[in-house]
C-alpha positions as MATLAB code, in Angstrom:
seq = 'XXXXXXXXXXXXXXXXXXXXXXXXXXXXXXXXXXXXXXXXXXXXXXXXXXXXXXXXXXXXXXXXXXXXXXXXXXXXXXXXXXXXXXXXXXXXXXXXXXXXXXXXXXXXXXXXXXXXXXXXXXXXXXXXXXXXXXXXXXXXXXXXXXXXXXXXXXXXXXXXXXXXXXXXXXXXXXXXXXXXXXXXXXXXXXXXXXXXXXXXXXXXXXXXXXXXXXXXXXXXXXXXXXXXXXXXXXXXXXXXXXXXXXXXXXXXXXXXXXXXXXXXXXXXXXXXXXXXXXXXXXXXXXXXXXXXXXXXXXXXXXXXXXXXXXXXXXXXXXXXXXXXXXXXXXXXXXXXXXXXXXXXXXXXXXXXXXXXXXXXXXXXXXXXXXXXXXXXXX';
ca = [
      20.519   57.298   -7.717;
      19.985   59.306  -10.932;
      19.697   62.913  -10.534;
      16.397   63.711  -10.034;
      14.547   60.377  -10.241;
      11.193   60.636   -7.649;
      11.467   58.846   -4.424;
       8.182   59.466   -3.186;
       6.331   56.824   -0.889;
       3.369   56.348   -3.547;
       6.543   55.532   -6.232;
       6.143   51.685   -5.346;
       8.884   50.766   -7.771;
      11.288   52.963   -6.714;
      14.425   50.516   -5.723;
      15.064   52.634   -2.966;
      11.229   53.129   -1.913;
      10.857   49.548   -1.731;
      14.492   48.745   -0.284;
      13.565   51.042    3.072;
       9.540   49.262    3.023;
      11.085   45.779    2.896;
      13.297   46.807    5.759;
      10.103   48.387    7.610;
       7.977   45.195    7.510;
      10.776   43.115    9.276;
      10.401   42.412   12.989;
      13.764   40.612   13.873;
      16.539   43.651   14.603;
      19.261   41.399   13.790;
      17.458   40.507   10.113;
      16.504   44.144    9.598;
      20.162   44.992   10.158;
      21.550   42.425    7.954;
      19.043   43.455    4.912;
      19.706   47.024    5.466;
      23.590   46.145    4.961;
      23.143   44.052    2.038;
      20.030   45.555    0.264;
      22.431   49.000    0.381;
      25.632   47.533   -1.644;
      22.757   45.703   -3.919;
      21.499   48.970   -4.502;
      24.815   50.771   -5.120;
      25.508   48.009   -7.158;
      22.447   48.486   -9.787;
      22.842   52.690   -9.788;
      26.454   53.079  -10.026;
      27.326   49.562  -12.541;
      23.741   48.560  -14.223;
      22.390   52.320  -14.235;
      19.271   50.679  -12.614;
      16.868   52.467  -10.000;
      13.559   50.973  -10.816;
      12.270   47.392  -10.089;
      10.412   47.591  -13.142;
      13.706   47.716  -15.206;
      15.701   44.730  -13.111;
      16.636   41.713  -15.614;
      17.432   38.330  -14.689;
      20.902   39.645  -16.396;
      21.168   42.514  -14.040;
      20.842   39.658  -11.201;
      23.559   37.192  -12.853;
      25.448   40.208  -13.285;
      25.746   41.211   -9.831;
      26.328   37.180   -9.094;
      29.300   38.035  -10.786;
      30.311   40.854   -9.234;
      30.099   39.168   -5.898;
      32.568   36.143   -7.199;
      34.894   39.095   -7.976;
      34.487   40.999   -4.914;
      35.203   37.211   -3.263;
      38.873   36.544   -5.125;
      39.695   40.213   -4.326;
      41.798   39.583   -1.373;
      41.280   43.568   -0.495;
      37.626   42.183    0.094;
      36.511   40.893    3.110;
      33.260   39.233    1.476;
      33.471   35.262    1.889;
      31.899   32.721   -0.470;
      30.303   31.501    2.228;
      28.360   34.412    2.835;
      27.860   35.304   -1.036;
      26.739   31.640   -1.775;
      23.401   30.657   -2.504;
      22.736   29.922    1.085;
      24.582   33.070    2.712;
      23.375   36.574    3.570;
      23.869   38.302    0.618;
      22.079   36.224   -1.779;
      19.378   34.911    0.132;
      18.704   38.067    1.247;
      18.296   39.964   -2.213;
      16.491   37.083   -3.543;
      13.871   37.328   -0.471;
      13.928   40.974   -1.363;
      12.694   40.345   -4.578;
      10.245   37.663   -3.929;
       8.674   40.004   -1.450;
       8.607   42.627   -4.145;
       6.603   40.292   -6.189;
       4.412   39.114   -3.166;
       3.498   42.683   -2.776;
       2.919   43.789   -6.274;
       5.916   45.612   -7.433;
       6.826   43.325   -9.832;
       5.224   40.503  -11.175;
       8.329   37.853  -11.255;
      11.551   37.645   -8.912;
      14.446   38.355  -11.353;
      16.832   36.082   -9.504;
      15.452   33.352   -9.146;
      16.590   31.272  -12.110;
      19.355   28.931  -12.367;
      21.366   30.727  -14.183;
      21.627   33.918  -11.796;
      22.808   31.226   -9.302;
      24.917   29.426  -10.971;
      27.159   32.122  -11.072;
      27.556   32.884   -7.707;
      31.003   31.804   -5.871;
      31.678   28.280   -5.608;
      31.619   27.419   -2.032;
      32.685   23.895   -0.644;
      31.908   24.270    2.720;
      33.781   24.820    5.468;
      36.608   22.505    6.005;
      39.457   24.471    5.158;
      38.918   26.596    8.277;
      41.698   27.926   10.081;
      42.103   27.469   14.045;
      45.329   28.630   15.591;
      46.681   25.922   17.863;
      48.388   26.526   21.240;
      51.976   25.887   19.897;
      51.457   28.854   16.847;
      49.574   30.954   19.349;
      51.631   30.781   21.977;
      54.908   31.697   19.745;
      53.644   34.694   18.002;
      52.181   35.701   21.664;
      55.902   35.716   22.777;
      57.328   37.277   19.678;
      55.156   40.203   20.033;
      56.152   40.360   23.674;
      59.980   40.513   22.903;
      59.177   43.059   20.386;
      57.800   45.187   23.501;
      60.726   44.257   25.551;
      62.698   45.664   22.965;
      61.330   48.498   21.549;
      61.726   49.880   25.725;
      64.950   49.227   25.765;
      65.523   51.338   22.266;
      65.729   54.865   23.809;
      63.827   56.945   21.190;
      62.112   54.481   19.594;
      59.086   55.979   17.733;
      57.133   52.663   17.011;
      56.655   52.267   20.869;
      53.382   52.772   20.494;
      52.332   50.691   17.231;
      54.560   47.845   19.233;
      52.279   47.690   22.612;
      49.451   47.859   19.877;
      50.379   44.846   17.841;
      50.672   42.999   21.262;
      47.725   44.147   22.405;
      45.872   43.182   19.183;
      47.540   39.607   18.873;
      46.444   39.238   23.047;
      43.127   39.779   22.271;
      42.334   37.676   19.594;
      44.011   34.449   21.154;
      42.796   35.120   24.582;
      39.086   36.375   24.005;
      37.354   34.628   22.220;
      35.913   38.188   20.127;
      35.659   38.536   16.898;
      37.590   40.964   14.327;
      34.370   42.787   13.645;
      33.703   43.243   16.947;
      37.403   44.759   17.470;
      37.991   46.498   14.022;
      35.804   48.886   12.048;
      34.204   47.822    9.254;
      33.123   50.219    6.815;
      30.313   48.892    5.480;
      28.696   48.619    8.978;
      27.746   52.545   10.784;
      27.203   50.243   13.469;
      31.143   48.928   13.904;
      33.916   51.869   14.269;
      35.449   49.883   16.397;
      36.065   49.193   19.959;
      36.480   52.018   22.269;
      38.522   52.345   25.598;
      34.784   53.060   27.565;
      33.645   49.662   26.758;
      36.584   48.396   27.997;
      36.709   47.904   32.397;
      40.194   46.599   33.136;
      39.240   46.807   36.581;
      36.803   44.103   36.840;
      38.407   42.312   33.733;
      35.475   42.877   31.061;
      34.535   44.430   28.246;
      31.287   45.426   26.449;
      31.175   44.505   22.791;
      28.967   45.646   19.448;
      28.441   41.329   18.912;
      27.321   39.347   15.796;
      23.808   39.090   16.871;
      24.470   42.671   16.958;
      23.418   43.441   20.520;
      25.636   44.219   23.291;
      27.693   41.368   25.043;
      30.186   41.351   27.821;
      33.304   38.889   27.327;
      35.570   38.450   29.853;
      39.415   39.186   30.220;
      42.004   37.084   31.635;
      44.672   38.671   33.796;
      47.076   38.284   30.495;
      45.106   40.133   28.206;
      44.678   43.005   31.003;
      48.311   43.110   31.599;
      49.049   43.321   27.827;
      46.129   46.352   27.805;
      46.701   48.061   30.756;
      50.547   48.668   29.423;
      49.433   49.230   26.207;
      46.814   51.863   27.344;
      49.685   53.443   29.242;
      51.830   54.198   26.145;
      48.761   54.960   23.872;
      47.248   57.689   26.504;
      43.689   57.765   25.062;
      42.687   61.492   25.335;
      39.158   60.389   25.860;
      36.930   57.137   26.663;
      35.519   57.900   22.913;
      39.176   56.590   21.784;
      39.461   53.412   19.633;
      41.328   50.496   21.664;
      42.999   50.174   18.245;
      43.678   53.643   16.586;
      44.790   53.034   12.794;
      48.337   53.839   11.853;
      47.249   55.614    8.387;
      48.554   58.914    8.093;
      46.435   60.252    5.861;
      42.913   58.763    7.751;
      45.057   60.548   10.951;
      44.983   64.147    9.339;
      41.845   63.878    7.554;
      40.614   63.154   11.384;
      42.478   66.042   12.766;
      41.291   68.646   10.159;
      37.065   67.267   10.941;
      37.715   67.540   14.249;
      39.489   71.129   14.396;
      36.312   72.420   11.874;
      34.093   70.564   14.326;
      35.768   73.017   16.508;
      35.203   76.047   14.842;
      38.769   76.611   13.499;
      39.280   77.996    9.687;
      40.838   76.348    7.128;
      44.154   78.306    7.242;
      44.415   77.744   11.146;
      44.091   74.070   10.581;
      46.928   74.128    7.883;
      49.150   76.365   10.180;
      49.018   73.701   13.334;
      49.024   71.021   10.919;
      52.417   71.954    9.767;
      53.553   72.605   13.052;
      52.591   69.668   14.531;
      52.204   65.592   13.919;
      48.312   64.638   13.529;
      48.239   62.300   16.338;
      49.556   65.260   18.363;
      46.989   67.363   17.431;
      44.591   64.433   18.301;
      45.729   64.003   21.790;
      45.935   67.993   22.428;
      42.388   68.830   21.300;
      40.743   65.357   22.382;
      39.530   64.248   18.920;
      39.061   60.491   18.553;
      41.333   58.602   15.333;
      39.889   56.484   12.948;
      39.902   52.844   14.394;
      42.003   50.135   12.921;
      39.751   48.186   10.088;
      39.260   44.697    9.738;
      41.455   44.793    6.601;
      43.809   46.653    8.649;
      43.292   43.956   11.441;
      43.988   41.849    8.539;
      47.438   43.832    7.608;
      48.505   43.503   10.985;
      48.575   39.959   11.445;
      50.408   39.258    7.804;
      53.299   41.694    9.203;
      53.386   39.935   12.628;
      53.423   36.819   11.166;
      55.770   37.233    8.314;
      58.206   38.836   10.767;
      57.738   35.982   13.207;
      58.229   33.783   10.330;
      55.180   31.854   11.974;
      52.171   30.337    9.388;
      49.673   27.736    9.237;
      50.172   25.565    6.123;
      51.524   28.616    4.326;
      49.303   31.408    5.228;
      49.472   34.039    7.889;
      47.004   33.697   11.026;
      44.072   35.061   10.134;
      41.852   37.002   13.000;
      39.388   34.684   13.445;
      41.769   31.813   13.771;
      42.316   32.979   17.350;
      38.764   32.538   18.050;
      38.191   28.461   16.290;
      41.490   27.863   18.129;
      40.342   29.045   21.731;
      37.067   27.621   21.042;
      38.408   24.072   20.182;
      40.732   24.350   23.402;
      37.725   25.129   25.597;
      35.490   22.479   23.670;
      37.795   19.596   24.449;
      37.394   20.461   28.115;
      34.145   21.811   28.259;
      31.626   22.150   25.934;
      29.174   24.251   27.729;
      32.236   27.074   28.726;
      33.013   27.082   24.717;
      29.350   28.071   23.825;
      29.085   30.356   26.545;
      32.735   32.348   25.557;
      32.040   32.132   21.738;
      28.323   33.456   22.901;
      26.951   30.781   20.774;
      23.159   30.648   21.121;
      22.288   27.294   21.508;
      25.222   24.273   22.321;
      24.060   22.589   18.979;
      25.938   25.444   17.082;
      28.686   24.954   19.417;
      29.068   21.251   18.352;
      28.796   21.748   14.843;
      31.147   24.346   15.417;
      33.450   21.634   16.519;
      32.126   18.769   15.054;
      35.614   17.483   13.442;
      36.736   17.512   16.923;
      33.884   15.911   18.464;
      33.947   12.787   16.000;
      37.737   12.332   17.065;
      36.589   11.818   20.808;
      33.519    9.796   19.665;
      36.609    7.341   17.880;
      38.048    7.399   20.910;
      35.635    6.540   22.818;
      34.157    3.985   20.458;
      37.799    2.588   20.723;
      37.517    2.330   24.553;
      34.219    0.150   24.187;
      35.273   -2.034   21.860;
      38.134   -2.725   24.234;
      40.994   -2.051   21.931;
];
């Protein structure tokens, strides 16, 4: 925002002003949320790379410019924006083009500046979504016992310092094969306040369920098999959370790790030059553990990292690319569908079956061949 610039409620064409009333008239939580995550970047977008506060000065080039900046942020692979949600049908433009047409239905402005053709026509090309990944049982079930060996291993290393980053990987590969969850429901995401990641208190190895932050973004339990406990409880063992408030999945990042310790040691009063003295003294996750101050979660681009290492070192791939986190989920989900549809929908917490079958539906017209083959008697 530009130094200065009014933000009053009675300055109606503030961007901001009418970002946070177009938020307020929306019933739907789940809606709200989305539009307050993507009417926030939009908004970045137009102070920090149009100069651009004020509805009154949005062009239709200002729109087809940040059309483009969305097919960038798409073929960055640092970026976790898909076409399909930057297409004309997904989140982020529908939602700023709503935006806009509300601004004109209540008198901001008098016409919606993206609404022409050629603001669309420059969004992301977007073919649907055939070229989905799924993981199937064979590649899940070998990287699931190469990360086990690795943990086998790395005990039987005396002194090995990636103990701990070991039982993580497993951990992390367990629970996207054998859950069902989503990376965003594991990983932070920092474009979400919302999702910093799963923590060890949402997580009752007891009773084999945990709590998580899900895409309709209320709380859901999933459950947890006795394999993905197993792989936890051992991992949770080596890790030694200092507190509940602990990530499952603490990032490895050095830096994040000291920038943690040092906000948590002036959260605790200390002084600068007390912080550098124990921070030379000691390792940041040390000081972490000692003073019970919570690390930075692993991010979904992390998540992301992760499973590119694994794999690579594995030397395991789906037609030449690493398996991605939310191939665990399509593959579990087609496993369960083939056996029964009405468990899929209720693991992948679909809300109706129909989403659950066109989930599937690739895998649903192979049985209805089959089964068109059994009537026909052949």
């Amino acid at each position: 925002m530009i130094p200065g610039k009014s933000t009053a409620p009675n300055d109606e064409t503030n961007l901001d002003v009418a970002v946070d009333s177009r938020i307020a008239s929306l019933d739907s939580g789940n809606y709200r949320a989305n539009n307050r995550v993507v009417l926030k970047t939009f908004s970045e977008y137009l102070d920090d790379y149009q100069d651009t506060t004020d509805l009154t000065e949005l062009s239709i080039i200002d729109c087809r410019r940040y059309a483009q900046h969305l097919r960038k942020r798409v073929r960055d692979e640092d970026d976790n924006l898909s076409a399909a949600s930057a297409h004309t049908n997904g989140p982020y433009f529908t939602i700023v083009r709503a935006f806009l047409g509300w601004c004109v239905d209540d008198e901001r402005i008098e016409s919606n500046p993206a609404q022409p053709n050629r603001v669309k026509e420059e969004l992301p090309e977007y073919h649907g979504d055939h070229d989905r990944q799924f993981w199937s049982v064979k590649t899940r079930e070998a990287l699931l016992e190469f990360v086990e060996d690795r943990t086998h291993a790395a005990l039987e290393e005396s002194g090995d310092d990636n103990v701990e980053r070991v039982f993580r990987d497993r951990a992390v590969v367990t629970v996207l094969a054998l859950t069902g969850a989503r990376g965003a429901e594991l990983f932070s995401d920092p474009r979400d306040e919302h999702r910093n990641g799963l923590r060890w208190k949402d997580v009752n190895l007891t009773q084999g369920v945990t709590t998580v932050f899900g895409k309709n973004r209320k709380r859901q339990q999933i459950p947890l098999t006795s394999r993905v406990v197993g792989a936890l409880e051992q991992y949770k063992s080596v890790l030694n959370p200092a507190s509940g408030d602990w990530p499952l999945f603490p990032t490895g990042h050095h830096a994040s790790l000291t920038d943690a310790a040092k906000e948590g040691l002036e959260s605790k009063g200390w002084n600068s030059e007390e912080i550098k003295t124990v921070l030379e003294e000691s390792l940041s996750i040390e000081i972490l553990h000692e003073y019970e101050i919570a690390p930075p979660a692993l991010s979904k681009n992390g998540g992301r990292s992760v499973m590119k290492r694994l794999c690579e070192a594995a030397d395991i791939d789906i037609d030449g690319e690493y398996l991605k986190p939310h191939g665990g989920r399509r593959g579990l989900g087609s496993d369960l569908y083939a056996q029964d549809a009405e468990l899929a929908q209720e693991l992948l917490r679909h809300e109706s079956i129909e989403t659950t079958h066109e989930s599937y539906r690739e895998q649903n017209v192979i049985e209805q061949r089959e089964r068109l083959e059994q009537a026909l008697g052949k």
